[in-house]
LUMTOR-312792 format. One record per residue (C-alpha): x, y, z. Coordinates in Angstrom, 2 decimals. Example, Ala and Ser with C-alpha at 12.3 -4.5 7.8 and 13.67 -1.06 7.14 Angstrom:
BEGIN
> 12.30;-4.50;7.80
> 13.67;-1.06;7.14
This chain:
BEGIN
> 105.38;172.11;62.61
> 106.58;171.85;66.06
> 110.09;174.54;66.68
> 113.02;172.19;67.03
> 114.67;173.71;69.91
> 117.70;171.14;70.31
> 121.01;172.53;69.49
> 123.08;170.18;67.28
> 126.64;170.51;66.90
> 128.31;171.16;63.46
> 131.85;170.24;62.37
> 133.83;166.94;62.62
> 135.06;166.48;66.44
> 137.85;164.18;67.23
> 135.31;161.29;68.94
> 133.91;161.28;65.75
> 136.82;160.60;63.16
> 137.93;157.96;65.72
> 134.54;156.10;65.80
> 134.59;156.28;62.03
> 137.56;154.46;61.69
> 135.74;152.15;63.88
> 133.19;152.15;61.05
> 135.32;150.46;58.69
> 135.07;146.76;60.85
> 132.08;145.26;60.77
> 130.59;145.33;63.49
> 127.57;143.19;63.65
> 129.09;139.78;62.47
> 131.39;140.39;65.87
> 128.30;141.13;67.57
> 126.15;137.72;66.02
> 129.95;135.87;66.48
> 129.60;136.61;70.24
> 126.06;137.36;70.99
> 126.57;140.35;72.82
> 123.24;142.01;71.86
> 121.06;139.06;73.87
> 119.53;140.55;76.77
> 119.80;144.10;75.85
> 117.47;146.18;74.42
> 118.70;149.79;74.73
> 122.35;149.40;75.42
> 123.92;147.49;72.68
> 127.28;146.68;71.79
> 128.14;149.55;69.87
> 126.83;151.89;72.38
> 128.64;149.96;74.89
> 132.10;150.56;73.30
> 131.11;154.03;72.49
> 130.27;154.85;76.46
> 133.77;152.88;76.96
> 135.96;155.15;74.55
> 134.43;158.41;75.47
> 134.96;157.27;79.55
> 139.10;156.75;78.46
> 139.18;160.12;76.19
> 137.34;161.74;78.90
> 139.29;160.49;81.21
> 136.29;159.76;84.24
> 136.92;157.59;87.11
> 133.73;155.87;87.19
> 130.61;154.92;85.10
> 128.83;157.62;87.02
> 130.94;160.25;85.60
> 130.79;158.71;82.34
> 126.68;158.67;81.85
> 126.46;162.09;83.48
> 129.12;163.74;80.99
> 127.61;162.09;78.38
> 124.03;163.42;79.03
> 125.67;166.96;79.45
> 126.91;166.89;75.90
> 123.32;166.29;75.22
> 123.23;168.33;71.65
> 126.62;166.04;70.18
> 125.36;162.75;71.04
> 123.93;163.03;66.74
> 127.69;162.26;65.87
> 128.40;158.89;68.32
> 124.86;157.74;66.97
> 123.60;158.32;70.35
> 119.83;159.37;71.07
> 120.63;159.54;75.09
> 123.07;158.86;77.12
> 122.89;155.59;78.68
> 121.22;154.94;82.17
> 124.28;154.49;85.24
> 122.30;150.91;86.09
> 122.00;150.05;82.40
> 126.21;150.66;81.50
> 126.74;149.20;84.98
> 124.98;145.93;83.90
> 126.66;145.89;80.37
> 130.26;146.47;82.19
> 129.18;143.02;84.68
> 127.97;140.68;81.97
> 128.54;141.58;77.94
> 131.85;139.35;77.45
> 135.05;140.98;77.22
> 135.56;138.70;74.17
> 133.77;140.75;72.10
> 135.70;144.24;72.47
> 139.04;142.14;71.99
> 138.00;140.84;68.70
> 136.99;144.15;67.51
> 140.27;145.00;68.55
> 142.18;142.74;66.71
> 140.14;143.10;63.28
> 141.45;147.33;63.33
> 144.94;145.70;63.88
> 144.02;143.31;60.70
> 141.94;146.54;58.80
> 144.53;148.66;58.95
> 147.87;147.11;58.61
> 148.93;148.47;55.73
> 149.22;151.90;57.40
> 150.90;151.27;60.24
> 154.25;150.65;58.46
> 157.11;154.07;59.13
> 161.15;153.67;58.66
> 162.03;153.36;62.82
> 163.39;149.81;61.93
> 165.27;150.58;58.58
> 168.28;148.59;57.50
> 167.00;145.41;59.92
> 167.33;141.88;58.17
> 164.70;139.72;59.89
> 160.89;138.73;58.33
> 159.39;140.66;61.74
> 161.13;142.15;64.94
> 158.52;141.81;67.84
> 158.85;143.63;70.92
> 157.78;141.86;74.79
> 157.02;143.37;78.19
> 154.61;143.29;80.73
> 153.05;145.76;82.94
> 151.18;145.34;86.57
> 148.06;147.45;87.03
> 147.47;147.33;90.97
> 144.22;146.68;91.81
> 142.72;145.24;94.82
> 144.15;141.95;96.95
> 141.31;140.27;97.50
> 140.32;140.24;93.63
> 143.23;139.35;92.23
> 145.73;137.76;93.70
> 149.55;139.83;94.50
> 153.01;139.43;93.02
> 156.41;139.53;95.16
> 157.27;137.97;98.75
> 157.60;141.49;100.48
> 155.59;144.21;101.13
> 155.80;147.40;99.16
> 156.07;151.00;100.36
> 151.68;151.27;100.68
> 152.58;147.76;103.23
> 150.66;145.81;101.06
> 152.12;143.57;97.99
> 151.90;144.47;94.52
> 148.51;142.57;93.52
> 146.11;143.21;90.52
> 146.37;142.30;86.64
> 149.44;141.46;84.77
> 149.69;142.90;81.01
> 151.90;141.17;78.77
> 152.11;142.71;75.00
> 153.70;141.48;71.84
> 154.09;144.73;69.37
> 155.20;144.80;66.27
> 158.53;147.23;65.85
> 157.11;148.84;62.62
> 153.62;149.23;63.66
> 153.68;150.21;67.20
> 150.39;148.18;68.01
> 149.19;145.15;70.26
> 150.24;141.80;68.18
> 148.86;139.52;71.04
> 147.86;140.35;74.46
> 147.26;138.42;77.47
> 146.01;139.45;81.06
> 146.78;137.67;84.21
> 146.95;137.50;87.70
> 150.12;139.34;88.85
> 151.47;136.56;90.32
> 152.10;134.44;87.37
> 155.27;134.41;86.15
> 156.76;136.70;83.00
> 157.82;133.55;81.40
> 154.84;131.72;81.10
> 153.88;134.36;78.26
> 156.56;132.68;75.91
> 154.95;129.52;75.75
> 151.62;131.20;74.49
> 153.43;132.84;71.09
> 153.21;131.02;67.49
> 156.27;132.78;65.73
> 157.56;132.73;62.14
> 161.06;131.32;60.97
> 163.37;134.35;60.61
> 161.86;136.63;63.11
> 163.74;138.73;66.27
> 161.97;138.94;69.51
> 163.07;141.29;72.17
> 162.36;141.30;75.65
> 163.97;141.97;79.03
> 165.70;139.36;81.97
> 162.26;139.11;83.21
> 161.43;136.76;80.53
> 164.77;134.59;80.74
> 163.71;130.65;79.77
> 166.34;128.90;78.48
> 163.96;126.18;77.31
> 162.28;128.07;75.52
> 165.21;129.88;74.13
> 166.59;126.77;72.82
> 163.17;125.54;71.11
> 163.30;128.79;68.95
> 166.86;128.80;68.13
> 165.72;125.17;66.60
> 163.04;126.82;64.39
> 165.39;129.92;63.73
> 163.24;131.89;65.67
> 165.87;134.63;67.02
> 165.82;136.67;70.14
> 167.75;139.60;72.09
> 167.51;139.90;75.78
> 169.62;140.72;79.12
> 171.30;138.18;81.18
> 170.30;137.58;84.96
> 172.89;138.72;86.86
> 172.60;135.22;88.68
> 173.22;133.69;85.48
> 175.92;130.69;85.58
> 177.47;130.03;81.98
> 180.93;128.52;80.11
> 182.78;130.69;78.20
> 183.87;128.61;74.80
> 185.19;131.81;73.25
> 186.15;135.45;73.27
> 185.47;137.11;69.80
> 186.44;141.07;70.65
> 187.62;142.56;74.29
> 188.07;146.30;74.12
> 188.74;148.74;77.18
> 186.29;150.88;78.22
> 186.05;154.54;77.63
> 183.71;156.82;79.34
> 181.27;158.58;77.47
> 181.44;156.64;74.42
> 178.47;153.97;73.42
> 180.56;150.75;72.25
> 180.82;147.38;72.57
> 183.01;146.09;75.73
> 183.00;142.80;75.22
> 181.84;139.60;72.99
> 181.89;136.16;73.84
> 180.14;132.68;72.65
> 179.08;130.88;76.07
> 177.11;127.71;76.88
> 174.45;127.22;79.42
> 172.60;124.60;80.99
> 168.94;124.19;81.45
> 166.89;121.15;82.42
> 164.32;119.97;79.73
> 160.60;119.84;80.31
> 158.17;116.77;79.71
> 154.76;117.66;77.92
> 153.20;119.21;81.73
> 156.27;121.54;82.24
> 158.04;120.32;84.62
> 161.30;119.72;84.63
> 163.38;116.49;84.00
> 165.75;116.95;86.98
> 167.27;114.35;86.05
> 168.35;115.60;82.38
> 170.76;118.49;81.40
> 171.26;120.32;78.15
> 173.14;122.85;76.95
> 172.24;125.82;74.78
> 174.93;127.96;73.15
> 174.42;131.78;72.96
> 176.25;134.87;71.81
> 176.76;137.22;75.01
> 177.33;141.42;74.01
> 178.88;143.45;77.12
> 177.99;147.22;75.87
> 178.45;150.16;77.56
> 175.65;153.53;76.42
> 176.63;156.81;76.04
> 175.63;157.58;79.80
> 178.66;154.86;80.85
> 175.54;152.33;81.92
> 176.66;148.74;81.45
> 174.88;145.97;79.92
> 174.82;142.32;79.17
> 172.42;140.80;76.44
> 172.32;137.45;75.31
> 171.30;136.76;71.18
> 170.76;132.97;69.73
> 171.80;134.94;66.03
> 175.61;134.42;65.44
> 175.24;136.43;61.79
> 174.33;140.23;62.70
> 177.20;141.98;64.55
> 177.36;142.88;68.46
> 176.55;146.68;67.94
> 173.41;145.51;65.94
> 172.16;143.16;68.85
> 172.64;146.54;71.30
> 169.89;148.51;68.23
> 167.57;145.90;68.80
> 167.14;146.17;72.64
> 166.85;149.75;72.24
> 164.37;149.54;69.92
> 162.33;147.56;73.27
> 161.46;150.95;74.56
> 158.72;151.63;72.08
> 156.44;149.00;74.03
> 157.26;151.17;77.09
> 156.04;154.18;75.50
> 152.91;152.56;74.39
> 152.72;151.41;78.08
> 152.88;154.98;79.44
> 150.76;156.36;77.16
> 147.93;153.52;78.81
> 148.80;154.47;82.02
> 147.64;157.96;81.17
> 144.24;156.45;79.38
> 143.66;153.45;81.90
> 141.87;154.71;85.37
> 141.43;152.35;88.50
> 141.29;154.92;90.58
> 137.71;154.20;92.00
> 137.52;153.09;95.26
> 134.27;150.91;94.77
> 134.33;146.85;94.40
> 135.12;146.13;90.67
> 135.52;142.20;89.63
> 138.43;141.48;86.92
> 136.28;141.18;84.04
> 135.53;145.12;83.98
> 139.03;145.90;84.01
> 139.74;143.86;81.36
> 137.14;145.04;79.04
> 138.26;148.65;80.13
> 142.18;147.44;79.17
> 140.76;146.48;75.57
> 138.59;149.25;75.00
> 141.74;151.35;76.07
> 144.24;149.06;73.42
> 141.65;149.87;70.84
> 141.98;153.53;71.68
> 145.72;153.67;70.85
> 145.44;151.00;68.10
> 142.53;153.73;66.04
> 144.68;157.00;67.10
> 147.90;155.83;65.79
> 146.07;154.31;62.46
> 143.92;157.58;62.02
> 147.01;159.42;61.82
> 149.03;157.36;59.45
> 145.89;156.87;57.10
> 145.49;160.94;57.14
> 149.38;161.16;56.39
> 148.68;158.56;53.64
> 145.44;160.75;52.12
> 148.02;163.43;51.69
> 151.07;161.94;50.14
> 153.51;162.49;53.31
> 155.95;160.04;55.16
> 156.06;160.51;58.47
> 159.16;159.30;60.45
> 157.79;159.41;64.05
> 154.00;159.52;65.44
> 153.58;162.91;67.24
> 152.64;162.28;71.03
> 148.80;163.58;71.10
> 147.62;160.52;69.26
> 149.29;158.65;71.57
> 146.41;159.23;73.73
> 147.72;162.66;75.86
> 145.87;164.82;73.40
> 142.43;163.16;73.00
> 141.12;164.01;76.53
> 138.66;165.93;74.74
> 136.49;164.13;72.73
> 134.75;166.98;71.03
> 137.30;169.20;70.09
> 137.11;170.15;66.58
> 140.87;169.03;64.74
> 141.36;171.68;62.19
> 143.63;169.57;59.79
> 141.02;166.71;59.16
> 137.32;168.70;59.17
């Protein structure tokens, strides 16, 4: 019998608990659903998202980096169910033509796997069926792939072009809902029109997102919302229900008053009726923070109070810590030609990534009979940049 003279490593590393909560989905129907396999004998689907995943942990700036670290850790490949690592060419093809469809429905069936973990006590004492959180996020990439945002140029000379991110997240789960890439240039609003919401439910967002038509279509279904005014806004006061004085250093509300608006309705295209007005009535909060920063938020809800209304738009900056902690993960640094497809399949793969981190630390917290109150930052994604460290607390 021939020595084996391959060293194999022992333990459970990180890479691997993730890709076994991967495990749980199946797979292969996604793969038959799609067929994502056709044309590929070596580098299938699996492997694909594998080479994807250990690219973001390891954070590498191109595919090069990626097949040459993975053929250094030549004696782990045994736990990704790797023989080799993949061939630079062969990933390279799989990034140009396997459809992106396929790693976003894998992504979604965790979110639907694994729901019943991803429940902690951030929104406790809130009233409403679900409180969504919206934002968007550029990632610049190149002008003459996708097309730029904004009429002036920024600081580089050059305006801010590339893909546009916009992310519904639940409040209570801290994970992609719905997402939706576009060219920068389309407008934040545009994203409203693409949401199927329940009766009952808050959604918060920021001014970005102001559409009164919309607004006044979901306070029709009871669909509520909390969001900042435009400072261009133009409105009727009908009443003043509380006016206090400011005092500095002290989070309160200033001000609360019911106004009306106007907005012109849209025919079945979306355009406007010019020739049409209607008015939508709103509740309008003036609150002042702790730090003596001023705000105004509008709320279609007339039931919860004012200081309530000021909770939920705090509660918005979870989706900007799930945005920073993709920032981190995402990497289009490379100076090569890319096309928009490989980005998004890289902005999926890297969703996925902070969708299986946050639910492999809830279901471990679940195996052993604790709460938690708050998810600790390294499974946000800053302390998973190496895929084969061995974690102590779940070998």
């Amino acid at each position: 019998m021939d020595k084996i003279t391959e060293i194999k490593l022992v333990g459970q590393p990180i890479f691997k608990q993730v890709l076994d909560l991967i495990e749980r989905v199946n797979i292969q129907s996604i793969v038959k659903k799609h067929d994502s396999d056709r044309y590929y004998k070596a580098f299938k689907s699996k492997t694909h998202l594998v080479t994807m995943l250990f690219g973001i942990l390891s954070r590498c700036d191109s595919m090069t980096e990626i097949c040459e670290g993975l053929r250094a850790m030549g004696g782990k490949l045994n736990h990704l169910g790797l023989k080799k690592s993949p061939a630079k060419s062969t990933a390279s093809d799989g990034l140009r033509n396997r459809p992106n469809k396929f790693f976003e429905d894998v992504y979604f069936s965790l979110v639907d796997r694994y729901k019943s973990f991803l429940s902690d006590s951030r929104t406790f004492g809130l009233t409403f069926k679900e409180v969504l959180l919206i934002d968007s996020t550029t990632i610049r990439l190149f002008s003459d792939i996708l097309k730029g945002v904004g009429r002036n140029p920024k600081d580089d000379g050059k305006k801010k072009g590339g893909l546009k991110v916009h992310m519904l997240i639940d409040a209570v789960q801290s994970v992609g809902r719905f997402v939706k890439i576009t060219a920068a240039k389309v407008h934040d609003k545009n994203f409203l029109k693409e949401l199927e919401l329940i009766s009952h439910s808050m959604v918060v967002f920021d001014r970005a997102y102001n559409y009164y038509m919309q607004f006044a279509l979901w306070t029709e279904k009871q669909i509520y919302f909390v969001t900042r005014m435009k400072k261009n806004a133009v409105y009727t006061v009908i009443e003043t229900v509380q006016e206090h004085e400011r005092i500095k250093g002290k989070a309160m509300v200033i001000k609360e008053e019911i106004i009306e608006l106007e907005y012109h309705p849209e025919n079945d295209k979306g355009k406007k009726i010019t020739n049409q007005t209607k008015t939508l009535r709103l509740r309008k909060v003036c609150y002042q923070d702790e730090k003596n920063r001023y705000y105004e938020f509008l709320c279609n809800n007339f039931e919860i109070t004012a200081e309530e209304i000021a909770f939920l738009y705090k509660k918005r900056w979870g989706i900007e810590l799930l945005f920073y902690a993709k920032y981190i993960l995402m990497q289009s640094r490379s100076k090569s030609r890319i096309v928009d497809q490989l980005v998004i399949r890289q902005l999926y793969t890297t969703t996925l990534h902070n969708n299986i981190s946050v639910e492999g630390f809830l279901a471990n917290q679940a195996d052993s009979d604790s709460s938690p109150t708050h998810i600790p930052w390294p499974f946000l994604g800053q302390g998973l940049c190496m895929p084969f460290q061995v974690l102590p607390a779940c070998a």
